[in-house]
Structure formats: structure tokens, C-alpha cells
C-alpha positions in Angstrom: 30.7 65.3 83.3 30.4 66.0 79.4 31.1 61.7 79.3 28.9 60.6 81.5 26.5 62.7 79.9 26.9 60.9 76.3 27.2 57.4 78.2 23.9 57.6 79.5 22.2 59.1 76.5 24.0 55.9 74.7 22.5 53.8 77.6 19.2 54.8 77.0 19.2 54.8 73.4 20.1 50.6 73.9 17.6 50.3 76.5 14.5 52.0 74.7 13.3 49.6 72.8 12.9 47.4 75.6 10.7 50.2 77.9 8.2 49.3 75.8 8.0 46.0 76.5 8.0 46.5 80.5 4.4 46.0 80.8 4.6 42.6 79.5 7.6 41.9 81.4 5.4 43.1 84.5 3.0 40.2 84.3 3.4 37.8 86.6 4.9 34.2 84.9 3.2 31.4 87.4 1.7 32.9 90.2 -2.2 33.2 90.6 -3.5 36.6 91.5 -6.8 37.3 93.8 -6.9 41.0 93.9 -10.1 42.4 96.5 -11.3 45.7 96.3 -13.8 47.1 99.0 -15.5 50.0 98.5 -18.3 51.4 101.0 -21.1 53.7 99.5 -24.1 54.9 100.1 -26.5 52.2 102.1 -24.5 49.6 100.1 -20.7 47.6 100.4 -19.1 47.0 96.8 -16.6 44.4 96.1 -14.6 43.6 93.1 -12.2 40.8 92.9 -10.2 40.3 90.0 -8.4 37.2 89.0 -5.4 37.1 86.9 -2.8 33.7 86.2 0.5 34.0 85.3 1.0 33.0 81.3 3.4 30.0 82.4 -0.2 28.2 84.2 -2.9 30.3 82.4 -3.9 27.9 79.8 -4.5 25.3 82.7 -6.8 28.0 84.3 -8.5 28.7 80.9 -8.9 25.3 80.2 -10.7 24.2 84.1 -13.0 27.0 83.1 -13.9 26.1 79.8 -16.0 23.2 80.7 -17.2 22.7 76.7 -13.6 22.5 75.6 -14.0 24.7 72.5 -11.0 27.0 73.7 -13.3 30.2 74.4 -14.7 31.8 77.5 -18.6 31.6 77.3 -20.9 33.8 79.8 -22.7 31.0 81.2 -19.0 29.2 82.4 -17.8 32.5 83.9 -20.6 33.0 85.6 -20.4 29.3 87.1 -16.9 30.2 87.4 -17.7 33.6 89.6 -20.5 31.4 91.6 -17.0 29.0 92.8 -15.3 31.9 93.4 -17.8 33.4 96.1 -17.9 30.2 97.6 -14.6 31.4 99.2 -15.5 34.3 100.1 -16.8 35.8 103.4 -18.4 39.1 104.6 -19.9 39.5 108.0 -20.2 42.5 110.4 -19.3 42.7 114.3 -22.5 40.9 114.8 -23.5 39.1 111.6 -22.5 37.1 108.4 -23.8 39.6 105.2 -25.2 37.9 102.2 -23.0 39.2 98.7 -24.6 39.5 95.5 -23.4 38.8 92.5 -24.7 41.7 89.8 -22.1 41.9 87.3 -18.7 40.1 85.4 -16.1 40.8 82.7 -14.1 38.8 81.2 -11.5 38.8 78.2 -10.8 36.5 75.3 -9.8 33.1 76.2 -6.3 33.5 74.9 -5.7 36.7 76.3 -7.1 35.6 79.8 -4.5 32.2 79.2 -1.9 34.8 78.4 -1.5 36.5 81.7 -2.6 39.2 79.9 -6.1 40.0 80.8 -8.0 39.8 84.4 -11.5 38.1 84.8 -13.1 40.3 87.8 -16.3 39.9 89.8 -18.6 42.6 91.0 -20.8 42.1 93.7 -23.1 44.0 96.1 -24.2 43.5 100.1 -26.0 45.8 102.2 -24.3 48.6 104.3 -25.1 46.9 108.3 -25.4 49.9 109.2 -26.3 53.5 108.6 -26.5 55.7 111.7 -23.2 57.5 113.1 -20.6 55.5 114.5 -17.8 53.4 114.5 -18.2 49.3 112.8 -16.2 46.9 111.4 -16.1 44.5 108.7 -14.8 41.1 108.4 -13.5 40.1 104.8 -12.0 36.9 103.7 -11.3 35.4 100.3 -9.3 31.9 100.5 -10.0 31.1 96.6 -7.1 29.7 95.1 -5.8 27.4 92.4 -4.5 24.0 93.1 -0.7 23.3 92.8 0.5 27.3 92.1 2.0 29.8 94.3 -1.4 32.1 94.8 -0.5 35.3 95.8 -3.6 38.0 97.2 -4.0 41.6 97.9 -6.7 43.3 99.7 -8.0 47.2 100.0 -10.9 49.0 101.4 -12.2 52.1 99.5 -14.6 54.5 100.5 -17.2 55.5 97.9 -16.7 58.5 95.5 -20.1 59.3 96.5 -19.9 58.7 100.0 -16.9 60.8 101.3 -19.0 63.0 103.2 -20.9 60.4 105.0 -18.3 57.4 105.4 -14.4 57.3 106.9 -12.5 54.8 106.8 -11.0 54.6 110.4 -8.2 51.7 109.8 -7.3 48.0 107.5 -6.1 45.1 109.2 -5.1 42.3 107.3 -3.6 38.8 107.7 -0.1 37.6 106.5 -1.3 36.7 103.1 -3.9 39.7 102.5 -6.8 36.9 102.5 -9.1 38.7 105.0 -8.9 42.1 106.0 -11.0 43.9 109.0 -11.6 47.2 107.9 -13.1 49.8 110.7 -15.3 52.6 109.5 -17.0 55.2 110.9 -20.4 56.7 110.0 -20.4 60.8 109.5 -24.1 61.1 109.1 -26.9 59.1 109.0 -27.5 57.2 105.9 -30.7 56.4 103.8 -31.0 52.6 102.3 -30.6 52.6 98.5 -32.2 50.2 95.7 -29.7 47.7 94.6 -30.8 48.4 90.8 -29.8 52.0 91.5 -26.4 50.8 91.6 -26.7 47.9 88.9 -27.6 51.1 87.1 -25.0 53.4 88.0 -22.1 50.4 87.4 -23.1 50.0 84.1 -22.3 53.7 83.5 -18.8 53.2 85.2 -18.4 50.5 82.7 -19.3 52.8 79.8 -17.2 55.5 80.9 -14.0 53.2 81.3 -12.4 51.1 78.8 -13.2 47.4 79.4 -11.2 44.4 77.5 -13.7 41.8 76.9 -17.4 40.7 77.6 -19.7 42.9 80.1 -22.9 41.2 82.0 -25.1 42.1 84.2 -27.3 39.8 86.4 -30.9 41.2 86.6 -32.7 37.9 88.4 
């Protein structure tokens, strides 16, 4: 036992210095990443989709989004960038499509986003179909992808911090792929319609509070 003891502390003395390396190791090398994140909240549906490529095809990505060619990421050619994304992407209820708004964007340096290193991600904002007690469902579906790549998604529904009491998620059904998802929710108690700058206003503290790699915008028209 005393042996096997000293072998592993040798072990891990010859593998330390490459621990700290893992997260680096962990990014993926040529696949395209759509992550989705649903959350519901009070009167209002929030969505987040962040987009990460692998280092081995990130400079491709960089460079189809840098329309100027002066190897940096501007705000203007994100936000064209976000408005292709959303073209993609789909939100409807049992009985309706649901417009999405686009309200705010990050994104990193162009090398680090070329890097694999750094995500851009999208917020945007619909209105909650419904707010009286019961059971709904929403349909979700982002088919964005980058030509010629593997492009790999994932997809989750969240409720709220805020909305706990009044929200529960009931069940998440998603394709194959994780490009759409029909999440079921049920309504504990009725719900009052918010003001979407109330939660322009209340991301932008999230975004203080949290440590963000890059540039922050909000859309106010």
C-alpha cells in the first residue's frame, strides 16, 4: 500500500503541470457550437444563444464576420451578425408564432473569438403568451449553422430566478440534434405583463454583476 501510495503522488506530481492547461484542452478544435438557453420570467421569455467555433475553423468564422477586413470585431458587424443568426431561429406557442427581440450582445476580441477561446452570445426578449394558471407549451428551434463544419447544438429551458413562485417547468423535449426543444410549463399564479425596458434594465445589472470578456451593447430603438 505504502508503494502505491508514493506512485501516485509521483503520478500526479508529472501530471500537474498539465491540469492547468485542461481548460484549453477542453475547447472544442473544429466543431461549431450553438448553445440556447431559455429562461421564462415574469410576463416575459428570455433567450441567450451563444456561439463558439472551434480554433482549427475560427479564423474562417472571424473573418465571414468581419465584413471590413481589418481583423477586429466591430459592433455594427456583430449586430448584422446576430440579425443572421435570428433568421434561424423560431419561437411560437401552441397557437402562434412569437416575435423575438433582439435587446442586447457581447462579444470578445477578434483573436480570442478566432481562438476558440471566447463565445459571441445573443440576448433577446419575447413576450410570455400567456399569464393565467395553466399548463402551455413552447416551440423552439435554432437551425443556424456554419457551412462545411461539424455544428454541434445544445438546448435548455430555465425558469426565471424571479419567477419560481409563479412558473414550473413541467418537461423538455428535444430533437436528435438539440435544434428545437418543446418545453411544457405550467402557470402557478396569474401573472402581470412587464415593460420590456424593465428587463433591458435589469440585464444590464446582471452584466455588471458578472464578469464579461469583451464588448457589452444594448439596443434601445
Amino acid at each position: 500500500m505504502k508503494h502505491l501510495t508514493i506512485l501516485a503522488i509521483s503520478l500526479l506530481g508529472l501530471i500537474a503541470p498539465f491540469l492547468t492547461v485542461q481548460p484549453t484542452l477542453a475547447h472544442t478544435f473544429d466543431e461549431f457550437e450553438v448553445a440556447s438557453y431559455i429562461s421564462l420570467a415574469e410576463g416575459d421569455i428570455l433567450i441567450e444563444v451563444d456561439i463558439t467555433a472551434g480554433y482549427l475553423i475560427g479564423a474562417d468564422v472571424a473573418q465571414s464576420i468581419d465584413t471590413d477586413g481589418d481583423l477586429s470585431l466591430s459592433e455594427s458587424e456583430v449586430m448584422a451578425y446576430a440579425y443572421e443568426v435570428m433568421e434561424s431561429i423560431t419561437l411560437a406557442s401552441t397557437d402562434s408564432a412569437i416575435d423575438l427581440q433582439l435587446v442586447t450582445f457581447e462579444y470578445p476580441s477578434y483573436r480570442s473569438f478566432a481562438q476558440g477561446i471566447h463565445s459571441i452570445k445573443l440576448h433577446m426578449v419575447a413576450t410570455l403568451p400567456e399569464s393565467q394558471p395553466g399548463t402551455y407549451a413552447l416551440y423552439y428551434t435554432n437551425t443556424y449553422a456554419y457551412e462545411n463544419v461539424t455544428n454541434e447544438y445544445s438546448v435548455n429551458g430555465f425558469v426565471d430566478t424571479d419567477a419560481q413562485e409563479m412558473i414550473d417547468i413541467m418537461q423538455q423535449d428535444r430533437d436528435w440534434d438539440q435544434t428545437s426543444l418543446e418545453l411544457t410549463y405550467t402557470i402557478l399564479t396569474p401573472i402581470e405583463s412587464s415593460e420590456p425596458l424593465d428587463w433591458v434594465s435589469s440585464s444590464l445589472m446582471r452584466a455588471i454583476q458578472s464578469i464579461v470578456v469583451g464588448s457589452y451593447y444594448v439596443l434601445t430603438s
